[in-house]
Structure formats: C-alpha cells, structure tokens
C-alpha positions as CSV (number, residue, x, y, z in Angstrom):
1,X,84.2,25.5,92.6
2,X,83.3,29.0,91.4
3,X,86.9,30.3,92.0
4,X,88.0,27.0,89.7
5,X,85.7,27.8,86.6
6,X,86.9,31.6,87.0
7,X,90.4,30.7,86.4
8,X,89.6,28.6,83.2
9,X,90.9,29.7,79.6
10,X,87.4,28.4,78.4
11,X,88.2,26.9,75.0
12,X,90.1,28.8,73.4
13,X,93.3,27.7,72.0
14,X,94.1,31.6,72.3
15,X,94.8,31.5,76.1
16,X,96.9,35.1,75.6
17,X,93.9,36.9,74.6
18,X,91.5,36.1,76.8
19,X,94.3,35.5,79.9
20,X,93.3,39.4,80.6
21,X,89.6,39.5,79.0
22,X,88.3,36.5,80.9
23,X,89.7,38.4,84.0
24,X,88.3,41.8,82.9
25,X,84.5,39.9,82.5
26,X,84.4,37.2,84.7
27,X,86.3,38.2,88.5
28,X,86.7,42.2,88.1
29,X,82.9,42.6,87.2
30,X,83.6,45.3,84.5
31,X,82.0,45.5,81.5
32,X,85.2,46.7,79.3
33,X,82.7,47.3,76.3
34,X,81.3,50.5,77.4
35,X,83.7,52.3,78.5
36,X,83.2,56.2,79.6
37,X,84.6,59.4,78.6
38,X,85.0,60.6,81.8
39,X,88.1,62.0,83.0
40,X,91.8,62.3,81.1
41,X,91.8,60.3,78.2
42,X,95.0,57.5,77.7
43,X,94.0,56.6,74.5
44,X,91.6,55.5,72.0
45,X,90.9,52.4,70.1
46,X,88.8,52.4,67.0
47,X,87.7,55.4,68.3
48,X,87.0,54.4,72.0
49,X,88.0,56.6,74.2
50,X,89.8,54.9,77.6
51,X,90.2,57.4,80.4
52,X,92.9,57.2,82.9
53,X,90.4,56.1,85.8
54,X,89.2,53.4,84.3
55,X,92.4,51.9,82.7
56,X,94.0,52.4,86.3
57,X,90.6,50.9,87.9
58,X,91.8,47.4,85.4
59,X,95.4,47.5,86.8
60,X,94.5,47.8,90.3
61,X,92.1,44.8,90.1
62,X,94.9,43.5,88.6
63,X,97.5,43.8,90.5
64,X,95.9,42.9,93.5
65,X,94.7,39.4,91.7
66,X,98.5,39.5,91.1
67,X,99.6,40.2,94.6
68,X,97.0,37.9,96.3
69,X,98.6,35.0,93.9
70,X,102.4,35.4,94.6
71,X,101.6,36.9,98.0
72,X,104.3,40.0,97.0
73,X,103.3,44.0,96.1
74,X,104.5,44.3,92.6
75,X,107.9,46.1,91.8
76,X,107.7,49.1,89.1
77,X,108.7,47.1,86.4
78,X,106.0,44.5,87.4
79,X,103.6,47.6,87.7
80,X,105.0,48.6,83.9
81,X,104.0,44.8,82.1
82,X,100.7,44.8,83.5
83,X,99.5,48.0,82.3
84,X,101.1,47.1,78.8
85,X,99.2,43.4,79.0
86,X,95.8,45.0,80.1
87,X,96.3,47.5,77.2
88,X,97.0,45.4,74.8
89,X,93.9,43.1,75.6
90,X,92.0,45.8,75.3
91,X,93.4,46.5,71.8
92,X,92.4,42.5,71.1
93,X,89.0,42.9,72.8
94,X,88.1,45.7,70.4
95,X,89.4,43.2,67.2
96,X,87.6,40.1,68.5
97,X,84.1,42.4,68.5
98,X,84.7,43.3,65.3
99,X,84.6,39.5,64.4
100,X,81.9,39.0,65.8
101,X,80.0,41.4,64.2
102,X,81.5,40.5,61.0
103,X,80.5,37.2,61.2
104,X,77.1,37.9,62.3
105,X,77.4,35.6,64.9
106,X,74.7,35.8,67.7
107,X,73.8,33.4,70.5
108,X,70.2,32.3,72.0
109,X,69.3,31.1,75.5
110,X,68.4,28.1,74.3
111,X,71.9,27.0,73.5
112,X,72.5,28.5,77.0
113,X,70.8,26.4,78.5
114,X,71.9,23.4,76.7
115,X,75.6,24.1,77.0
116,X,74.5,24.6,81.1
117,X,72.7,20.9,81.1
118,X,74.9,18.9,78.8
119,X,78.5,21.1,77.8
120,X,79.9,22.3,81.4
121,X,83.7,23.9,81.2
122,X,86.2,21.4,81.9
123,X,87.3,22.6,85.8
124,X,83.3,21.2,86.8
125,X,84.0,18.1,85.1
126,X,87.1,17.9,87.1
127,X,85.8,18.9,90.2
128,X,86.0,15.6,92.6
129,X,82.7,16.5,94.2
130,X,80.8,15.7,91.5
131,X,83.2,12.6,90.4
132,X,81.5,8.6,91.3
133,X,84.4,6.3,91.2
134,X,86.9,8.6,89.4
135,X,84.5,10.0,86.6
136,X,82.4,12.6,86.1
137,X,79.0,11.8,87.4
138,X,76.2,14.4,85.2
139,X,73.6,13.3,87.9
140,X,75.7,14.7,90.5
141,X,76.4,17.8,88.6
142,X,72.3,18.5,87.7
143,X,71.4,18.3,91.8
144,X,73.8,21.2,92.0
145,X,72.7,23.0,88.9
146,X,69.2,22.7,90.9
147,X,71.0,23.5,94.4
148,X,69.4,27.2,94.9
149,X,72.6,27.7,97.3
150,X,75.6,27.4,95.3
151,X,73.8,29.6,92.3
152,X,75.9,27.1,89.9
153,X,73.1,27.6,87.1
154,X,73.1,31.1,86.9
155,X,77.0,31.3,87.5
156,X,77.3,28.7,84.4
157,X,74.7,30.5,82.0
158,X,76.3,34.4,82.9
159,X,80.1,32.3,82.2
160,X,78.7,30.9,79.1
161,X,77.4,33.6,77.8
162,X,80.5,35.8,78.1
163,X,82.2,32.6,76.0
164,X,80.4,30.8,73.4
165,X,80.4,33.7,71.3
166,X,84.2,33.6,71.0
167,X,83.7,29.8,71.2
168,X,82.1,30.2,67.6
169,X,83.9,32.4,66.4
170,X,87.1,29.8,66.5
171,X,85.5,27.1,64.6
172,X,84.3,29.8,62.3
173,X,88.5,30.7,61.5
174,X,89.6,26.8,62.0
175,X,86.5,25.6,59.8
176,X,89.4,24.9,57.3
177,X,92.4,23.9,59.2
178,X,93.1,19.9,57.7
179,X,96.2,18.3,58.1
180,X,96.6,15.7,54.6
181,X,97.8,12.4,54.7
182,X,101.1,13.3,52.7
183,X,101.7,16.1,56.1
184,X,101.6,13.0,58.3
185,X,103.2,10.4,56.8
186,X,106.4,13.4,56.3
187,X,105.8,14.1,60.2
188,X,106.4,9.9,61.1
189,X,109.7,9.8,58.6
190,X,110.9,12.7,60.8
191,X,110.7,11.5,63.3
192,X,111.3,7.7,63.1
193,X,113.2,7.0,59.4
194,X,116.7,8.3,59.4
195,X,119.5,8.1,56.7
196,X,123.4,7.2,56.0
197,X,124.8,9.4,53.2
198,X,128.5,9.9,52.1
199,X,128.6,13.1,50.0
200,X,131.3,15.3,47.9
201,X,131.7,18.6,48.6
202,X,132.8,21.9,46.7
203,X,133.0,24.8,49.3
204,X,132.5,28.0,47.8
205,X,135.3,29.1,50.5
206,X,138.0,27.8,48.1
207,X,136.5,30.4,45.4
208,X,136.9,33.3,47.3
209,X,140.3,34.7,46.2
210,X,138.9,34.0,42.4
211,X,139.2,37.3,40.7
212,X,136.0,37.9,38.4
213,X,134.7,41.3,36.9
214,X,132.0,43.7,38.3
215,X,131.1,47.0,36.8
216,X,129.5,49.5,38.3
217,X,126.1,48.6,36.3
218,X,125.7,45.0,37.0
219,X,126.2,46.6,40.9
220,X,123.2,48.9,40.1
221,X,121.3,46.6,38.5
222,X,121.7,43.9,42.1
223,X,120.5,46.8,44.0
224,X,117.2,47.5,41.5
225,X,116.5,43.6,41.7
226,X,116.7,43.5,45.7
227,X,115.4,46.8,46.6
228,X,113.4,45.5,49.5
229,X,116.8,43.6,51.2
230,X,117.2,47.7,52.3
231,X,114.2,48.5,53.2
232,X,114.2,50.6,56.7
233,X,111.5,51.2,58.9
234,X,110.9,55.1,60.2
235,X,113.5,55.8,63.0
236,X,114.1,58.3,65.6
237,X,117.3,59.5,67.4
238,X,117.2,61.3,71.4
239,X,119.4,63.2,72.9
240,X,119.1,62.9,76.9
241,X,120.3,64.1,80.2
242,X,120.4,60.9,82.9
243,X,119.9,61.5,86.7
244,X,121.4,58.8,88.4
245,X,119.9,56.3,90.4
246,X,122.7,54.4,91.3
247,X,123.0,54.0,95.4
248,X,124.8,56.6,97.1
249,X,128.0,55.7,99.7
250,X,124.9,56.4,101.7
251,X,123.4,53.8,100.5
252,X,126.1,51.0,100.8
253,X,126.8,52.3,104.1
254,X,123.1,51.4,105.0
255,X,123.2,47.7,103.6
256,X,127.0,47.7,105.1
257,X,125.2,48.4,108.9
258,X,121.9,46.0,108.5
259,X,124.5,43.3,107.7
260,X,126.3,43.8,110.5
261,X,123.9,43.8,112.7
262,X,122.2,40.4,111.6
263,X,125.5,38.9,111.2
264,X,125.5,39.7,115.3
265,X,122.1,38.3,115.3
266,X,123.1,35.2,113.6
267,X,126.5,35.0,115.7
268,X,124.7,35.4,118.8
269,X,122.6,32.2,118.3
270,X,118.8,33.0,116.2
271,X,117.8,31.3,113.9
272,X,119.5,31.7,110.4
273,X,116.8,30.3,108.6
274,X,114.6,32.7,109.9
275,X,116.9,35.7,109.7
276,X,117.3,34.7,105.9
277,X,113.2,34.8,105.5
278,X,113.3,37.9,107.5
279,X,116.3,39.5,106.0
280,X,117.4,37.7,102.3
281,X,116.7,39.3,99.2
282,X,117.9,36.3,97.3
283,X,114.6,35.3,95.0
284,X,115.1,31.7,95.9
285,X,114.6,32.2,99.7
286,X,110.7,31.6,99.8
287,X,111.8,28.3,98.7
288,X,114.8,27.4,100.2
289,X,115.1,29.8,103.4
290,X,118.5,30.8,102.6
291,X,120.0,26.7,102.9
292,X,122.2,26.2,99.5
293,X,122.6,22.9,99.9
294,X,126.1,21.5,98.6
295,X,128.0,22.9,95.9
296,X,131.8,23.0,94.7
297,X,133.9,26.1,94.3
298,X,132.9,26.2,90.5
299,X,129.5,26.8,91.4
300,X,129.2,30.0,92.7
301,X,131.5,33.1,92.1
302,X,134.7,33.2,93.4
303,X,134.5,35.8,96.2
304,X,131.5,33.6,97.6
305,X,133.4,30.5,97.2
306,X,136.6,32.0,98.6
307,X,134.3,32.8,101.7
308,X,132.9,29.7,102.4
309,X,135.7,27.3,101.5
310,X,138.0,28.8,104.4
311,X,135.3,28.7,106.9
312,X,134.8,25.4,109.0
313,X,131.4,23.5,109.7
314,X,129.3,25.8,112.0
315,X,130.9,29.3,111.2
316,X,129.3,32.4,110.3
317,X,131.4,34.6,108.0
318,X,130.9,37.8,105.9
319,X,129.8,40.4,104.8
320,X,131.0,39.3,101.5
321,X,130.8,41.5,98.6
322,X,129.6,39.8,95.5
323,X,128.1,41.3,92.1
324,X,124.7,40.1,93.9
325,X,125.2,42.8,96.8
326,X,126.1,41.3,100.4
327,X,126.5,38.1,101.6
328,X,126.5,36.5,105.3
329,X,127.6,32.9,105.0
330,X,126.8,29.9,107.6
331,X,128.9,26.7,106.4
332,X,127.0,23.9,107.7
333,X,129.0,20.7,106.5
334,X,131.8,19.6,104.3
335,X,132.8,16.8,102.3
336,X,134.7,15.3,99.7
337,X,132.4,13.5,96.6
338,X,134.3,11.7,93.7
339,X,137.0,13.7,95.1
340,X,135.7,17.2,94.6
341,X,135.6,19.2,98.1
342,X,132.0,20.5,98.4
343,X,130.7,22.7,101.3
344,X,127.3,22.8,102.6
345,X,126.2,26.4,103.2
346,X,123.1,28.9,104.0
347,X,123.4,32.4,102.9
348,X,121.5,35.8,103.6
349,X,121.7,38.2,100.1
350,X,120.9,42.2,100.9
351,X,121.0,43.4,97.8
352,X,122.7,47.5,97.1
353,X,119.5,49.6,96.2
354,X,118.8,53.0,95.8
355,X,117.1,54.3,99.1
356,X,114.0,56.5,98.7
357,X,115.8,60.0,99.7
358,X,118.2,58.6,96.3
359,X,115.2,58.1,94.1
360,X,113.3,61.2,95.3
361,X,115.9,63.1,95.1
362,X,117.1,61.8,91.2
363,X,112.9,62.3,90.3
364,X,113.3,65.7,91.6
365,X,116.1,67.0,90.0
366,X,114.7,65.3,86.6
367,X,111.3,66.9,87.1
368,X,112.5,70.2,87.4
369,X,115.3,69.9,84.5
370,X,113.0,68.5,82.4
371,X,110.2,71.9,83.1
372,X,113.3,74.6,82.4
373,X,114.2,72.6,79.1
374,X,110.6,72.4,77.6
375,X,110.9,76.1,78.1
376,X,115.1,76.5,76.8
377,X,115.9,73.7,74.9
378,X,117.6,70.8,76.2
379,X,121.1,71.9,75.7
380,X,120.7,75.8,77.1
381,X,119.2,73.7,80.2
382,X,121.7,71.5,80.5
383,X,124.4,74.0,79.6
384,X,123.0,76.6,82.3
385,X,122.8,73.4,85.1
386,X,125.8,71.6,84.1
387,X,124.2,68.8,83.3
388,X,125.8,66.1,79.9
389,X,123.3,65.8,77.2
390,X,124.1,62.0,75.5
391,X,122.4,60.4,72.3
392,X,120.7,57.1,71.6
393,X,121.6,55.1,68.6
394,X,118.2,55.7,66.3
395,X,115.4,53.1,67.1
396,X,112.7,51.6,65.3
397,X,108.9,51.8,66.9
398,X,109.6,48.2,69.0
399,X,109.2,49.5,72.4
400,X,112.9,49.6,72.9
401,X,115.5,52.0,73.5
402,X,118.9,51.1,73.0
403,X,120.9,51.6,76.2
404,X,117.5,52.2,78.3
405,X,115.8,48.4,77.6
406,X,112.2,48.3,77.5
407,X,110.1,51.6,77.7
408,X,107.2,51.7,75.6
409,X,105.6,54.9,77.1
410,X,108.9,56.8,75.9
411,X,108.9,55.0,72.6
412,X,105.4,56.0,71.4
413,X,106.2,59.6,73.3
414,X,109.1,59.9,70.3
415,X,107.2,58.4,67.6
416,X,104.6,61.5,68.4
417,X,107.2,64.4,69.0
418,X,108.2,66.6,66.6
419,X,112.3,67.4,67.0
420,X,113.3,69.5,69.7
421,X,110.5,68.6,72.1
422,X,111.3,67.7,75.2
423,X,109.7,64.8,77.5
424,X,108.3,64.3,80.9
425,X,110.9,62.4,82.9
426,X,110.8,58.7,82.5
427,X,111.9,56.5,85.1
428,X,114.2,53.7,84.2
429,X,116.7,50.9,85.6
430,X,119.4,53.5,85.1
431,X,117.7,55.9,86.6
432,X,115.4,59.1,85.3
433,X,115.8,60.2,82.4
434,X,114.6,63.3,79.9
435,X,114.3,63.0,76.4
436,X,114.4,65.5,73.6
437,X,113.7,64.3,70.2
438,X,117.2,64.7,68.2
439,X,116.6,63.5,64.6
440,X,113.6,61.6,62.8
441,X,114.9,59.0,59.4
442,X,111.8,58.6,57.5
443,X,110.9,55.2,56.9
444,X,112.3,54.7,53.0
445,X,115.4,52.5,51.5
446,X,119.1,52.9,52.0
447,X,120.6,54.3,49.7
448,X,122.6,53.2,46.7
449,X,125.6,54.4,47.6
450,X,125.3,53.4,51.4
451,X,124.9,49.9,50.3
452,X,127.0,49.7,46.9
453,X,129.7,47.7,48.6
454,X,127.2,45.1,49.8
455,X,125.8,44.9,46.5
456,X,129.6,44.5,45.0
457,X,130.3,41.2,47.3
458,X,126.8,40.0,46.8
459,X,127.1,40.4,42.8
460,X,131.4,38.8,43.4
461,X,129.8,36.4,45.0
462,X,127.0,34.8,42.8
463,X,129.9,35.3,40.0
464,X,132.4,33.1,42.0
465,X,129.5,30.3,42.6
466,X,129.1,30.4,39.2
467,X,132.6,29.3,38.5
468,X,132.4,27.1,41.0
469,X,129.2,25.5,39.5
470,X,130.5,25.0,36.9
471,X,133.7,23.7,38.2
472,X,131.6,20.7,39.9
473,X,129.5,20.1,37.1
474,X,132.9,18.3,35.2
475,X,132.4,15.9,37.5
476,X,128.8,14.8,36.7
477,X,129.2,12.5,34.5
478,X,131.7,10.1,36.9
479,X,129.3,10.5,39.7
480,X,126.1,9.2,37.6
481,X,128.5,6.4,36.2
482,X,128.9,5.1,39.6
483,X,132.4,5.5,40.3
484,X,133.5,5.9,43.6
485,X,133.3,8.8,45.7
486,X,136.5,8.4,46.5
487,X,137.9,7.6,42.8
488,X,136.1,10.5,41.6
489,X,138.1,12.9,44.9
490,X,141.1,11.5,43.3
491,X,140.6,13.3,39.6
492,X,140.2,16.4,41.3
493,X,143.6,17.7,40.6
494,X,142.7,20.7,41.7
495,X,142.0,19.3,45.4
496,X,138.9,21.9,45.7
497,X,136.4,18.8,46.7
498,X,136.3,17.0,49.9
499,X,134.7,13.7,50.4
500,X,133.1,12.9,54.3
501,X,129.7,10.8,55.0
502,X,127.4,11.4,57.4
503,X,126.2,8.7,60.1
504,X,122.4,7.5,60.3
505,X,120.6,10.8,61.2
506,X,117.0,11.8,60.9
507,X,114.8,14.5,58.3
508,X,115.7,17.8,58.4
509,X,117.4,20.9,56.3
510,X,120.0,20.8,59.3
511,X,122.6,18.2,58.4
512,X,125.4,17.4,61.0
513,X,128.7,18.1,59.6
514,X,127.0,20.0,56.4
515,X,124.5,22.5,58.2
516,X,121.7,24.0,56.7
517,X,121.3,22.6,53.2
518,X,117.4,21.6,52.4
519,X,118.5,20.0,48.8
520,X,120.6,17.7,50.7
521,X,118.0,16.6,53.5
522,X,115.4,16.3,50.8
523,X,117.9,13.9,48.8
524,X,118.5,11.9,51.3
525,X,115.2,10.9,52.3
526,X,114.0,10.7,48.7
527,X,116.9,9.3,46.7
528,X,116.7,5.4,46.1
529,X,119.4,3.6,48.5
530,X,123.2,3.2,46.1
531,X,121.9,6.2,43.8
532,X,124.0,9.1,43.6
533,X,121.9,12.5,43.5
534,X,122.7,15.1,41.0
535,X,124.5,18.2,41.7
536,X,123.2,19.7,45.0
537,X,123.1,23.7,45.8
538,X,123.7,25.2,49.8
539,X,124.5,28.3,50.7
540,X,128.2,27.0,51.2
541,X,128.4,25.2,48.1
542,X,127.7,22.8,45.9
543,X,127.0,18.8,46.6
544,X,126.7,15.3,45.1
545,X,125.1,12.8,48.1
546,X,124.8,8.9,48.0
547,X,122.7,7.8,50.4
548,X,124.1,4.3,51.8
549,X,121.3,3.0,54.4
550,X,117.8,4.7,55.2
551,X,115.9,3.0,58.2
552,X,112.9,1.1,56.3
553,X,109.3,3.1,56.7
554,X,107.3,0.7,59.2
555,X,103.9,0.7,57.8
556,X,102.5,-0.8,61.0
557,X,104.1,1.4,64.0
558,X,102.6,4.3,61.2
559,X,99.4,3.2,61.3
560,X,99.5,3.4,65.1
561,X,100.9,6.4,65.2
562,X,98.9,8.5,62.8
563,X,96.3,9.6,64.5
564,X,98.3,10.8,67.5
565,X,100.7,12.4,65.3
566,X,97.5,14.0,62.9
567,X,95.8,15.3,66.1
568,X,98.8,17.1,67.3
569,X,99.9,18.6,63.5
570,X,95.9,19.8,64.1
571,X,96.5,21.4,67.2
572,X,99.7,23.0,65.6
573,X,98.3,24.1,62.6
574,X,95.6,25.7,64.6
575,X,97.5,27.7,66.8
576,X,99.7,29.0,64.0
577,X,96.7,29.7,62.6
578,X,94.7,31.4,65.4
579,X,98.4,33.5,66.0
580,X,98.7,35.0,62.7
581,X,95.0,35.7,62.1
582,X,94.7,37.5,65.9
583,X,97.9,39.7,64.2
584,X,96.2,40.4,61.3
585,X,93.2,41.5,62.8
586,X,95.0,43.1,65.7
587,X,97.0,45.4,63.3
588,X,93.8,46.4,61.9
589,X,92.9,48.3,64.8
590,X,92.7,52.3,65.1
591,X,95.0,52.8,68.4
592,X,95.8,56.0,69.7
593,X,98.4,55.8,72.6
594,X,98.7,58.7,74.9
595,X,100.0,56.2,77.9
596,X,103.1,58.2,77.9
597,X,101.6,61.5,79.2
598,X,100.9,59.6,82.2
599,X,103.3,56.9,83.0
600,X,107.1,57.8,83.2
601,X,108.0,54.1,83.6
C-alpha cells in the first residue's frame, strides 16, 4: 500500500516538478534542502553549493528506481537525461522554497492530523482493501490508521507533511484562475456550431510582379520600426577534432560471426523464440520474442522483404544486412489477403556497435589530444598529430550543438570559455570529441545592412497589399448591395478575384481551402446568415465572406454540457497557468553549472 502512496504525484497539477522531488523526499530518504559542501562542487543554486557526491548519490538512487522499473541498466544517453532531470528539479526545488517563504505559508499538526483522519491521498482511497462493496470504506481505513503494524499513521502524517505545503501554495497561484460564461459558451460553438460560407477572394499573389517605389529611407525607417524582428541571442562557434566511434571491420566481423553461429543454433533445431530473447537487439523483442506477425513487402525495407519473400514456410535465412544491423529470418506461414501476398516471419536484430577496445581506444586517443592541445592550441595539436580540426555552425545557449545533437554539459562548457580554450573530451553518438572555443557573437541586433533586403521585400510588400486593398475595396459597394458573388466575379475585368465556398465546417482561424485567416473564422461565426461581411484582411489577401447556413446554437445540449466543458477550460487554464508561473519563477533562480567539468556526455 506504502509502495502505492509513494508513487503518487500528490495533488499537484505540476506532476513534472515534483516527478523527481517526491522521489528525492519520499523513497530516497534525502533531505535535498541541506545539502553539504563537501567534496567537488557541480554547481550552485541561489547560492547552494551541490557537490559531486551528493548529486551522483540522487542519480544512483535514481537509476536503480529506473532499472528496477524497466528491469534494464541504463545506456549513456539514459545516464545523460537523468542527471539533467534531477538537476533541473533541483533548480525548481530551490524556486518552490522561495514561494513558500514568500508567501509565508506554514503548516500545523493539527491540520496533519486532520488531512490523516479525513483527507487521505487518492492511491488509499483506491486501495481495494479498504473498499466495502466497491467504495471507499473510512471505517476500514481508521482500523488501519490505528493498526500499530502497518505504521500507516505515521507513514501518512511524514507524506503529508512533505506535501501540503506545496498543496497551498497552488491554490494560493490558482486563487484567481475563472473561466467566464462568454469562454464557455465560445468553447461549445467550437465545438458543436459549424458554418457554410462562399467567399471572394483577392490573392496578393497576383500583385507580386506590381512595380512600386522604395527608397533607401522608407527601408531604414521598416528596420527602426521592427528592430526586435532581428534580435539575436549571444552565440558561440567551435572548432573540433572527432575521434571516431564508428565500429571497426573488427567490429562487423564480430556481429558477422555471432550471427552465424545462432543462425546454426536456430538451423539445428532450438528454439527461435528463445534465441531472439537471448540474442535480439530489436526493442520490440520483450514484447514480441522476435514473432512479426504478417506483413506485405511494403512494410519492411526492401533487403528484409527481399529475404523473406523468397524463403518458404519453415526456413531460416540470413544474415541479412539492413540499416538496422543484421537480420536472421524464420518464415513461418504465407498467404494471400485481398490479394496482397503476406509472409509470416520471426526475426533476430544484432545491431553493428562499437566494441569496448573501439570506444576505449577513441576515449584514449581524445583524452590525450585533448591534454597536448590545452597546452598547444588546438590546431598546432592537431597539426603535429595529423588530426582535421572542423567547425560548428554558431549556436545559441539551448543545449544543442548542431551536428552533435543534445549535449548540455559541452553547451554551458562554451557559454563559460573564453576563445581559444580547449575542452575535456566529450563523448557523443558520433563519437569523442574536443572542443576549442572558435568565435563568440554577442547577443545584440543584425545589422542593417545584413538585413536591408528583408526589409526591402517587407516594405514592397505592404506597398503591393496596399494596391491591392485598394483594388478590392471598388468592389464594396456591389458586395453590400447584395449582388451576387458570382455577378460581382464577373465585373472583375481584371480576373484578379476568385469566387469558391466553403462546406459546413467548425470555429477556428484555420479555414479549409483558405488557411489561416482569423477575420474570416470570426465572420463566419458572427455574421447574420445571407449578410455579406465587409472587406476581410489574411496574410494572403484580402476577402469578402457570406455565410450561407450556420448550425443553430442548441441552448439545451449547452446547458448539459457546460459544466463539463467549464471544468475542463479550468483544468486548462490552470495548467497553463501553473506552466508559465513555474518558468517565471524558475528563471529567477541564481544557477551556476559546472556539470561539464565532470560529465563528458
């Protein structure tokens, strides 16, 4: 039951944050609030210092939570997302206390006690044992509160005193999340009041060859107005030398000779269901034991489908080389359905990988490149070894490197470099790597003359939609007349208009056959039925709408609804809510990162 309550995400609509925090508290035992300056320190936050034994003593807990779940050891880049998760809820622990404190909020025992007898956390009410005829039975629950043996009171009060601070602290920030009458009622027509329009339309495509004048200050003066459409974020640029981890002919040659020998295995009668758990590196095979069930030739790729096509009920064939690695196929059955041929096959995946003399020998040869080039430079180094020195595009601070995917311990190592330092060597799904800091571009606006011929089409363009506004606007007055859409297409000697109409569809700015045009969506949902709207603006043009039919607003099936549909707008607004002001106060937070002097992954 224990085990049950210890995996809840108490109340909190927030399950991220406390996904890690609830684990750190309630199964590690750790009290994460007073931490120790012991040891080499990873970091600080708001001043906190973390050391490297403790952060590791939160991903070992981890991980084996982890490993004891999915019943696997966790891979490298497993390894690498768990330390980031546990460090960022750290990060979040240190805002949420903040909170607290800033909201002076405090709990007593007595309210202990009271959420203990009359409030318990929704996994005891669903426990069966304490369930009389399908619900939850409180008398049952209060024998084992006073059961000395299961320790469920004191269990409860330690749990709900870890929470209820946090507890209050959310109807503190939701105190004034409301969701109006107005928001509902526009929630029900969205979902359940749709609209028949036929429209006119003046694409601002058929204006694009329009000459119009631009001088060079009207550019100048676009590029004042919308300074902050340039704005760019600080960036940094490496240079790096790669050591390979790609497998050697060694390597192949080793996946080459195991599947040999269970192809014998498999020919020679064992079981291939078993060889495939034994053997399969296909993800699915825990599930599945290698059996693919049937499939046609489109479904898998052609090598694999050549493969087992040719081979007849029964046979074992393969190795088959596949972008996936190696393949040994058993057909099992074959047959024809609405005259597609299928085949009925098990397979056994072993996968090319670097062996561990490949990666030992890559992290050695980038270990000791990288030692000689924070003494050289990176290029005499490389120069001197023969190693190629190659260059990133420049990157913002996002945890990314282009070309390299995600490495956040490399990321904040070049956001804290100065150019020409050289990194520790980083290990990545390319293989190691080591950095030197190339170039840093200050965080600041493009300049003018970078971006003057942006700001020339943007300027061409708001000319040209004038013209074309004004262009459609002749035909306002025949439109409010009530003249046909279609008698109205026909004045347009010009032939820059095009009539179409739009079948029953329901509220939103996306349109079918118009796209995104709010105006239009709002027109049609607001616009008495046989009224023709004024002129229209989209991105793409211009547009005058009559709506022919809308779906009459059923007052009744609304009042049903509106409650369900006002509770889950709440629940929306609340999360959106909750999200943005965890980022706020998140941001807020003093970090120092020195992960990467300890991680290379």
């Amino acid at each position: 039951m224990m085990s049950k309550m210890r995996e809840l995400s108490v109340v909190f609509l927030w399950v991220l944050v406390f996904a890690f925090l609830g684990l750190m508290v309630l199964e590690w035992g750790m009290d994460i609030t007073g931490i120790s300056t012991r040891g080499n320190v990873i970091g600080k936050i708001d001043g906190r210092k973390i050391t490297y034994e403790e952060f590791m003593k939160l991903v070992r807990n981890a991980a084996a939570n982890e490993q004891q779940r999915t019943g696997k050891p966790l891979d490298e880049e497993a390894q690498r997302k768990l330390r980031n998760q546990i460090w960022e809820s750290l990060i979040q622990q240190a805002a949420l206390e903040k909170e607290l404190k800033k909201h002076h909020i405090q709990i007593s025992e007595k309210e202990v006690a009271y959420h203990v007898l009359n409030n318990p956390p929704k996994d005891i009410r669903e426990a069966e044992a304490l369930k009389t005829d399908g619900k939850f039975d409180f008398e049952k629950y209060r024998q084992a509160l006073r059961d000395p043996q299961l320790n469920l009171a004191e269990q409860l009060g330690e749990f709900i005193r870890q929470n209820l601070p946090y507890q209050k602290l959310q109807e503190v920030i939701l105190a004034g999340v409301l969701v109006t009458e107005e928001e509902v009622k526009a929630e029900y027509m969205s979902r359940h009041v749709k609209a028949r329009i036929e429209y006119l339309y003046f694409p601002l495509s058929k204006f694009t060859k329009t000459p119009v004048d631009v001088t060079d200050a009207e550019v100048k003066a676009y590029y004042n107005a919308h300074k902050e459409d340039f704005k760019v974020e600080e960036k940094r640029k490496l240079n790096y030398v790669l050591f390979s981890t790609e497998p050697t002919s060694e390597d192949s040659a080793r996946v080459y000779k195991l599947a040999e020998d269970i192809l014998d295995q498999a020919r020679s009668g064992a079981d291939f269901s078993k060889l495939a758990d034994e053997y399969s590196e296909d993800p699915s095979v825990s599930q599945n034991h290698g059996d693919l069930g049937f499939f046609n030739r489109q479904t898998m790729v052609k090598e694999f489908s050549d493969a087992a096509f040719a081979a007849k009920p029964g046979e074992i064939v393969g190795p088959v080389k596949t972008r996936f690695g190696l393949h040994i196929i058993k057909v099992i059955e074959r047959k024809v359905e609405k005259g597609v041929p299928q085949v009925h096959a098990a397979h056994i995946l072993l996968k090319f990988e670097p062996s561990y003399r490949t990666l030992d020998t890559a992290m050695n040869l980038a270990t000791n490149f990288a030692e000689e080039a924070k003494d050289d430079g990176l290029k005499p180094a490389a120069d001197r070894l023969g190693y190629k020195i190659e260059q990133t595009p420049e990157f913002a601070r996002r945890n990314f490197i282009p070309g390299f995917g995600v490495l956040p311990e490399a990321v904040a190592w070049a956001f804290d470099a100065d150019v020409g330092d050289v990194s520790n060597p980083y290990r990545t799904n390319r293989g190691y790597v080591v950095f030197e800091l190339a170039e840093v571009h200050p965080a600041g606006y493009r300049p003018f003359e970078e971006v003057k011929s942006i700001c020339k089409n943007r300027v061409e363009t708001e000319k040209r939609k004038a013209l074309l506004r004004q262009y459609a606007e002749r035909f306002q007055q025949a439109v409010q007349s009530g003249q046909s859409f279609a008698k109205i297409l026909a004045q347009d000697t010009a032939h820059i208009a095009m009539y179409d109409s739009v079948n029953y569809f329901p509220m939103d700015v996306i349109v079918p056959k118009i796209g995104r045009a709010p105006a239009v969506a709002a027109a049609a949902f607001q616009l008495p039925v046989k009224q023709p709207s004024g002129l229209l603006e989209s991105d793409r043009g211009f547009y005058y709408i009559r709506v022919l039919d809308r779906t009459p607003f059923d007052q009744e099936d609304y009042t049903k609804r509106r409650d369900q549909i006002r509770n889950f707008l709440l629940r929306q607004k609340q999360q959106e809510v909750l999200a943005d002001w965890l980022d706020r106060i998140t941001k807020n937070v003093k970090v120092e990162d020195y992960r990467y002097k300890f991680f290379r992954s």
